[in-house]
C-alpha positions, 0 to 999 in steps of 0.5 A: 461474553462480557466488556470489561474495556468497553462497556455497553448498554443493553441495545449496544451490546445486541449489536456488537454480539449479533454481528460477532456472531454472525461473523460481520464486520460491516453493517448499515444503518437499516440493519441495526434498526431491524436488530433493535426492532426500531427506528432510525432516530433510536437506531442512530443513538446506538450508532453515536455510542457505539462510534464513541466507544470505538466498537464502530467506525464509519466507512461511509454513509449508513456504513459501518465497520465493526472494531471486534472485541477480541481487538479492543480499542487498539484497533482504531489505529493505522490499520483500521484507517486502511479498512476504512479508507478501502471503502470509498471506491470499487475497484481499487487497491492500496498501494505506492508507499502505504503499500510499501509501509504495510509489507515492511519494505520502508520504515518511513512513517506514513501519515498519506494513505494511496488508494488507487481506482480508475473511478474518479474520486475527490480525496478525503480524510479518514478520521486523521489521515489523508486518503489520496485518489490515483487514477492509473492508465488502464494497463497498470490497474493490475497486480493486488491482491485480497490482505487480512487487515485486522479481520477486514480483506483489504485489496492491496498491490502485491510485494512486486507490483507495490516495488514497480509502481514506488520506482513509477511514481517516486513522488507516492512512495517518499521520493527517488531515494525511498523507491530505490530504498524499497526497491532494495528491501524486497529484492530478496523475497520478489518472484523475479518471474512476477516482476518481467510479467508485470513490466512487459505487460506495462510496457514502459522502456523507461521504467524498465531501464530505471528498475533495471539500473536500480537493481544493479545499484542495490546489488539484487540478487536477479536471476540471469535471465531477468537481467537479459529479458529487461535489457531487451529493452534497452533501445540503441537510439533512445535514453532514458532518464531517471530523476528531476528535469532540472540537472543536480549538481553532483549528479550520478550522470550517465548509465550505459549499460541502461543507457540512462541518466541517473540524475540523482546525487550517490548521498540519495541512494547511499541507503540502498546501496548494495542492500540487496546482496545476500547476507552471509553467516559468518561462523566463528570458530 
């Protein structure tokens, strides 16, 4: 095997061949003593070189991530970042917008990563990127799943939970318009059944009512039976609200079917309105 891009020194190249062989993507400091039958002092001069040649990357300290070879120094990049910012508490997942960005449901570009973990945690940077802590409930730490990132598994909410926790939290996920953006995206490949398991397990009449009305307003193609489970929801003597406090002038107002108010102006989900229909083929003849 050789390194045409990066190229290694004798003791670099033990390194990186051991753990490609072994199939490793983390390592500690002590490990690559013992690799090198030396000590910490020479251990962490290959640690140094091989971090500025990019074929380790810190995850926290005496840890490191493996950049694999056959990935070369592209892999430094966003992806890598989750890899990283992934190791800084168990348990956790990624989600809100970094989660949304990941399957594709936004085009915004993110330069936040929202890991979220019942542990308390002070946020920090990752190489450029910000990693920001949520600390949920008890009953919302759910609903992610094992993703590959560039080799590494990363804990990351699933496609439905990602869609209910941006239209929870609007701020992590771009603001109302975003969420309801995402919201739109993913209706056509959600598990609807996934979706009234989750909400029922988090329990919130709120929430529901919002995701609700968002739906309609991106025209989901939501089975009947959802739609009739969520609008159980609806309680007679109580409202919802969905947007600021403050009332917005021109705002959408009063939804009574969701018993809701939309306080957010129709140019703010002018993006997602009726994304989430299906598209028809149209056939020339």
């Amino acid at each position: 095997m050789t390194f045409a891009v990066r190229s290694l020194s004798r003791n670099e190249s033990r390194v990186v061949l051991s753990l490609t062989e072994q199939g490793r993507r983390e390592v500690e400091r002590s490990d690559i003593a013992q690799m090198l039958g030396t000590n910490f002092q020479r251990a962490d001069q290959v640690i140094r070189a091989l971090r500025r040649k990019g074929w380790l990357a810190r995850a926290s300290w005496g840890r490191y991530l493996l950049v694999p070879p056959d990935q070369g120094p592209e892999a430094l990049g966003e992806s890598n970042l989750l890899a990283l910012s992934s190791r800084i508490a168990d348990p956790y997942y990624i989600g809100y917008g970094t989660a949304a960005a990941h399957y594709g449901l936004t085009t915004q570009t993110r330069n936040t990563i929202w890991l979220v973990t019942p542990q308390r945690k002070r946020a920090r940077r990752v190489q450029d990127t910000e990693v920001r802590i949520v600390n949920p409930t008890a009953r919302k730490f759910f609903g992610f799943v094992p993703v590959d990132v560039l080799g590494y598994s990363v804990m990351m909410s699933d496609r439905e939970k990602t869609t209910i926790d941006c239209i929870d939290r609007p701020d992590l996920a771009g603001g109302i318009g975003e969420a309801a953006y995402i919201l739109a995206t993913a209706s056509r490949r959600l598990d609807w059944q996934k979706i009234t398991e989750y909400l029922d397990r988090i329990a919130s009449p709120s929430l529901v009512r919002q995701f609700g009305w968002l739906a309609d307003h991106a025209q989901a193609d939501m089975p009947t039976e959802t739609r009739a489970h969520l609008l159980k929801y609806v309680d007679r003597n109580l409202s919802a609200f969905l947007g600021p406090k403050l009332p917005v002038r021109g705002a959408v107002g009063y939804i009574a079917t969701w018993r809701l108010t939309v306080n957010v102006t129709p140019e703010e989900l002018q993006g997602s309105r009726g994304l989430g229909r299906k598209q028809t083929v149209r056939r020339d003849h």
